[in-house]
RODO-2510 file (C-alpha; in nm, 4 decimals, decimal comma):
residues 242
     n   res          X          Y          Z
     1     x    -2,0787     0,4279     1,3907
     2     x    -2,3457     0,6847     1,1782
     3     x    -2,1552     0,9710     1,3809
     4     x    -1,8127     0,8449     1,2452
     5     x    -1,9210     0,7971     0,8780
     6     x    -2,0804     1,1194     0,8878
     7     x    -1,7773     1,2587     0,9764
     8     x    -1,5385     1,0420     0,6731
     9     x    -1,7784     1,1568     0,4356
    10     x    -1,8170     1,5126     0,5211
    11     x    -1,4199     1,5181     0,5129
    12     x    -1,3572     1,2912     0,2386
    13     x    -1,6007     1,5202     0,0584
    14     x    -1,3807     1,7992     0,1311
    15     x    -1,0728     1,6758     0,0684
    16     x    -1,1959     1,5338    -0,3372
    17     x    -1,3471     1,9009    -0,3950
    18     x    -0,9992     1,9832    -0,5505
    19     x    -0,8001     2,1292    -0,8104
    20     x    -0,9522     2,4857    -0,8098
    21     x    -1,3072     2,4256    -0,7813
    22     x    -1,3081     2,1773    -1,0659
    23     x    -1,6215     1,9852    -0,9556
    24     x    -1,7780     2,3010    -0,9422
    25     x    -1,6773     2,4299    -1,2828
    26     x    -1,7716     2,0802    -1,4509
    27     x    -2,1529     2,1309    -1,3052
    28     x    -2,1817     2,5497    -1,4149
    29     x    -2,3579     2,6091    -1,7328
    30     x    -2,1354     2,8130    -2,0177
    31     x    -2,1510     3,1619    -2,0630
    32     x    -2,1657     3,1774    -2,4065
    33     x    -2,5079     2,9718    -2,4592
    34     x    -2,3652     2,9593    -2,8676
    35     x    -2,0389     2,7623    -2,8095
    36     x    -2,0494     2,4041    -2,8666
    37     x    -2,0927     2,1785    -2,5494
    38     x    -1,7987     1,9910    -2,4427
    39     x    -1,8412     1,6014    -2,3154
    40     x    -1,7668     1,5887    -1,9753
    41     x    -1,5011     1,4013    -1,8377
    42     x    -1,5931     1,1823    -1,5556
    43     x    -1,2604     1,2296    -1,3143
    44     x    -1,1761     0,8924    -1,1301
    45     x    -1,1283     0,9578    -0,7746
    46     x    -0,9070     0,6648    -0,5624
    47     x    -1,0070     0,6338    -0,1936
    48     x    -0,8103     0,3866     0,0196
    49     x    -0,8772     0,2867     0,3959
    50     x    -0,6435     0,1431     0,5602
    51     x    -0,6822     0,0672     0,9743
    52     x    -0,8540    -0,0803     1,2274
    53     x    -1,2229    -0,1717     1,2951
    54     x    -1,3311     0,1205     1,2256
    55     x    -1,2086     0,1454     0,8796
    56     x    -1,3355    -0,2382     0,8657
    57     x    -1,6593    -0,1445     0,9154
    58     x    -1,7227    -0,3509     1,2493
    59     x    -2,0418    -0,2087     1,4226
    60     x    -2,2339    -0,1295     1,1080
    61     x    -2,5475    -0,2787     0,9989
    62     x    -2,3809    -0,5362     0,7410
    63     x    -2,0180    -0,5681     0,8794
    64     x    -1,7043    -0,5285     0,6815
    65     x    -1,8105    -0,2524     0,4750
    66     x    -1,7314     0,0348     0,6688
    67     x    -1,8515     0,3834     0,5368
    68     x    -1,6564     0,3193     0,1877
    69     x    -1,9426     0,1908     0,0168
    70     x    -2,2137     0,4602     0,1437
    71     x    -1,8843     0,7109     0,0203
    72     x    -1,8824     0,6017    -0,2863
    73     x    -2,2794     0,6280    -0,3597
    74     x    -2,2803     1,0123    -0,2255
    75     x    -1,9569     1,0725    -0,4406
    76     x    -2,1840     0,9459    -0,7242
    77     x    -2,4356     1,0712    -0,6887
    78     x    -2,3410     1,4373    -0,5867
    79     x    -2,0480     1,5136    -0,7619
    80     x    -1,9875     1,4028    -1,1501
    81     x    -1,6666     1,1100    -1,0733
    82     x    -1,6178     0,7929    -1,0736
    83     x    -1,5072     0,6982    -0,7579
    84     x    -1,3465     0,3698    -0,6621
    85     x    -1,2482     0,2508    -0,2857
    86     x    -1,0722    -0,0338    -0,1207
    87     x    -1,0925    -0,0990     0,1998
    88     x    -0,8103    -0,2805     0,4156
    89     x    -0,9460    -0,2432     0,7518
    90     x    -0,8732    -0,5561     0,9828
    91     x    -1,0395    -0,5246     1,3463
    92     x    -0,8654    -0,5581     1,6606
    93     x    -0,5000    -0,4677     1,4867
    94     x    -0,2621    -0,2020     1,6505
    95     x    -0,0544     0,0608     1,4420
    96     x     0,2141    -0,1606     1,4129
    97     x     0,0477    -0,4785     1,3098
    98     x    -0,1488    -0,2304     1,0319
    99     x     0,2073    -0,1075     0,9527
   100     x     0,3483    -0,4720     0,8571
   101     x     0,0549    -0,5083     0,6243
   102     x     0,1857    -0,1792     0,4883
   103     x     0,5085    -0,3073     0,4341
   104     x     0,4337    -0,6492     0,2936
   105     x     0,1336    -0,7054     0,1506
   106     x     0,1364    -0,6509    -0,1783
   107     x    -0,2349    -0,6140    -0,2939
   108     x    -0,2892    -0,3056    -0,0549
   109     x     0,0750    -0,1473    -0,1461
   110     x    -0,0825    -0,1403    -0,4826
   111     x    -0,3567     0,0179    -0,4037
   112     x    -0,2168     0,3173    -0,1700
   113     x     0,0232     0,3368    -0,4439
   114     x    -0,2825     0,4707    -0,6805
   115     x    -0,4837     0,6187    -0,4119
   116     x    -0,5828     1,0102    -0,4027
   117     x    -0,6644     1,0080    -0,0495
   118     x    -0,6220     0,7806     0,1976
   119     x    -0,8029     0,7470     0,5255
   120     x    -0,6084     0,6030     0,8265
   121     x    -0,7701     0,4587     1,1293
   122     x    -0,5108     0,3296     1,4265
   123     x    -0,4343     0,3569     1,8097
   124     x    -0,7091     0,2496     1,9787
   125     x    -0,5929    -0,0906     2,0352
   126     x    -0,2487     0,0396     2,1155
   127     x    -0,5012     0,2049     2,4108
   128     x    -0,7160    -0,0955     2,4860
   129     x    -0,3709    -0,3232     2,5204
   130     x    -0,2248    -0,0985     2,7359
   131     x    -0,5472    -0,0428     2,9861
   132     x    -0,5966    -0,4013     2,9945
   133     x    -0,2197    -0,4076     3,1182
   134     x    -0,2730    -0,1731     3,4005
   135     x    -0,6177    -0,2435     3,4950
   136     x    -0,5905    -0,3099     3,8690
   137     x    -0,4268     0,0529     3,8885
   138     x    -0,6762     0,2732     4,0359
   139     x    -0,5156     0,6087     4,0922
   140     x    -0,4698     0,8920     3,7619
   141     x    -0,1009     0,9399     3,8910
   142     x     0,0122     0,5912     3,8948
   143     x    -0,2397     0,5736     3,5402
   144     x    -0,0261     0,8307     3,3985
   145     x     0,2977     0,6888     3,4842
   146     x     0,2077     0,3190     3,3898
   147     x     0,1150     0,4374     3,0661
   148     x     0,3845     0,7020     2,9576
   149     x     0,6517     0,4529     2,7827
   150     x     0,3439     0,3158     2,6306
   151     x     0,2424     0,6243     2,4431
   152     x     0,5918     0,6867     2,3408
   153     x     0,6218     0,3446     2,2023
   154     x     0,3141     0,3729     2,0681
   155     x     0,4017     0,7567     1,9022
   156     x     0,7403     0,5597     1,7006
   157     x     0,5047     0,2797     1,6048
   158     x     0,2342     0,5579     1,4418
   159     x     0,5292     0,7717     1,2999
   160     x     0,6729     0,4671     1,1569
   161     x     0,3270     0,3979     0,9662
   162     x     0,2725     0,7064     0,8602
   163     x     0,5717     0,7566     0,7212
   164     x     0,5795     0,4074     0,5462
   165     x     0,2174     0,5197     0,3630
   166     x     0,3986     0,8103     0,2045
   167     x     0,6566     0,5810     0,1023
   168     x     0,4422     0,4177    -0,0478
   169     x     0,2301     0,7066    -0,2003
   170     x     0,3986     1,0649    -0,1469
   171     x     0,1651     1,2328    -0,3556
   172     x    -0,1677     1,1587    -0,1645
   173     x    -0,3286     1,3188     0,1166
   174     x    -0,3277     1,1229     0,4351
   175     x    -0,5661     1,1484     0,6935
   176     x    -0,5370     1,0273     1,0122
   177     x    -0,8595     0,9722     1,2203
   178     x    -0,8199     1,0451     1,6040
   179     x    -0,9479     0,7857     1,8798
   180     x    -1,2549     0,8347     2,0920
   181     x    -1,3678     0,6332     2,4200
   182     x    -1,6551     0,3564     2,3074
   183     x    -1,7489     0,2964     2,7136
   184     x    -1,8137     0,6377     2,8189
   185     x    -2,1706     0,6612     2,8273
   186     x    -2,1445     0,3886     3,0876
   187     x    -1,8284     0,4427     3,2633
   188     x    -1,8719     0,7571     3,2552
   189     x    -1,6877     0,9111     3,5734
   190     x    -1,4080     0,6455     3,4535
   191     x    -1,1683     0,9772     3,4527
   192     x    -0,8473     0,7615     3,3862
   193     x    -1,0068     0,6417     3,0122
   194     x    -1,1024     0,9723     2,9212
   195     x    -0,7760     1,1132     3,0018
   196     x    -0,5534     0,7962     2,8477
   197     x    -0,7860     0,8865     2,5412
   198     x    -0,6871     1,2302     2,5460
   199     x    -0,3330     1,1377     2,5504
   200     x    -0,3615     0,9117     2,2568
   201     x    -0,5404     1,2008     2,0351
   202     x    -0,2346     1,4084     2,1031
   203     x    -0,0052     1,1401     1,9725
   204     x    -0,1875     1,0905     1,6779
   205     x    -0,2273     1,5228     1,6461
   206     x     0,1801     1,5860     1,6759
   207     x     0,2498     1,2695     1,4611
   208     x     0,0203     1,4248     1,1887
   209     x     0,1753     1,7892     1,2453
   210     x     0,5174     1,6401     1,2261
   211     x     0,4552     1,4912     0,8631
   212     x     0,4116     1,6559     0,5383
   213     x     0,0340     1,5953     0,3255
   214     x    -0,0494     1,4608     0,7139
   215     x    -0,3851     1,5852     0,8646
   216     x    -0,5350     1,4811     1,1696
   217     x    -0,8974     1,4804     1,2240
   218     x    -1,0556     1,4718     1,5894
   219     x    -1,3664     1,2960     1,6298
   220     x    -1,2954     1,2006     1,9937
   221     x    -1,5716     1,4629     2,1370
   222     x    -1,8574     1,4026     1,8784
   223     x    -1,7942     1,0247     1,9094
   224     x    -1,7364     0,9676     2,3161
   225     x    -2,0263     1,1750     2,3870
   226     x    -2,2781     1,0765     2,1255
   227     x    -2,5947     1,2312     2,2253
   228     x    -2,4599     1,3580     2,5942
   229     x    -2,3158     1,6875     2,3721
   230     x    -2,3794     1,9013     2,6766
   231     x    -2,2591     2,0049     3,0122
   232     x    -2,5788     1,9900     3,1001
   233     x    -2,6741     1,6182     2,9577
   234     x    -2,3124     1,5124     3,0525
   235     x    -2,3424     1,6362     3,4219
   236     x    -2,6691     1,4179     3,4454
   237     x    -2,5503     1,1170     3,2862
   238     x    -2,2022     1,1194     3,5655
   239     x    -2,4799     1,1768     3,8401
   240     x    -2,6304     0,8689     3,7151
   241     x    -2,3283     0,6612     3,6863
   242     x    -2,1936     0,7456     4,0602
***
């Protein structure tokens, strides 16, 4: 979970650093030491998360937090703004389930509706549901067929919450977080996860390509592999696993 707030926040970061540099003009010193200094405005910056566990913050040393707070305190303290989040991550939800809350619940509608950027987390329960569907298949053929209508179901159910976000808000930036595989380090040679997973980031790639202010970020490698980064270290840990 460190790995995956590491990465929100060094995006996140990113992403607020708008508007022409202003961050970085607000912190430069004048040029003309005689002209009068100007107060600086503190610019409010909205950031909304809206997902699954891991926008929830399940995993983390004090659950239901999620990286949003520890945002907020590096936005603070690093950049001049005044930087407010909300977080509406609910563990264990699909994309469609986190799409009806889109639709109908009122308190987060009003908060993507204000938002500046807003982080999306879904599809990895889509995965796990499907997997635990097919889990007596043992073959990467039969895998692959078992689980194409799933992905394509599962591509119209992401489109359909993307799209219903920028309803919502179509001035924001959405970003939509890719999935990673949790159980690798100790299923490790478990090809037919890693490859389902792969399949899933694509879905979640094209649905973000497909969609205007849409940007997909992949954090399936650095996540999956956690400290196994090599081929090397990687090789090692599968001879361990067999």
């Amino acid at each position: 979970m460190q790995r995956f707030l590491k990465w929100v926040l060094a995006l996140l970061l990113v992403v607020i650093i708008i508007g022409g540099g202003w961050f970085w003009l607000q912190r430069q010193p004048s040029s003309d030491s005689a002209s009068p200094r100007r107060p600086i405005i503190q610019k409010t910056v909205r950031v909304v998360g809206v997902g699954d566990s891991l926008t929830q913050g399940i995993g983390y040393d004090d659950d239901h937090q999620g990286y949003l707070p520890i945002l907020k305190q590096q936005l603070r303290r690093d950049y001049y703004v005044k930087p407010k989040t909300a977080n509406y991550g609910i563990g264990g939800q699909r994309s469609d389930q986190i799409d009806r809350r889109v639709q109908t619940n009122k308190k987060l509608r009003r908060s993507l509706r204000h938002a500046d950027v807003i982080a999306v987390t879904a599809g990895g329960n889509d995965l796990l549901q499907g997997l635990e569907k097919n889990i007596l298949v043992n073959s990467d053929e039969q895998m692959a067929r078992k689980m194409l209508p799933l992905k394509n179901e599962y591509q119209q159910k992401l489109t359909q919450l993307i799209a219903d976000v920028h309803e919502v808000n179509p001035r924001a930036q959405v970003y939509l977080f890719g999935i990673y595989n949790p159980v690798y380090v100790y299923f490790t040679n478990a090809t037919m996860i890693s490859t389902a997973v792969d399949q899933w980031n694509q879905v979640n790639r094209r649905v973000a390509t497909e969609q205007s202010k849409t940007h997909f970020v992949n954090v399936n490698s650095t996540l999956t592999h956690g400290q196994y980064r090599t081929a090397d270290a990687q090789a090692k840990l599968k001879a361990e696993n067999q």
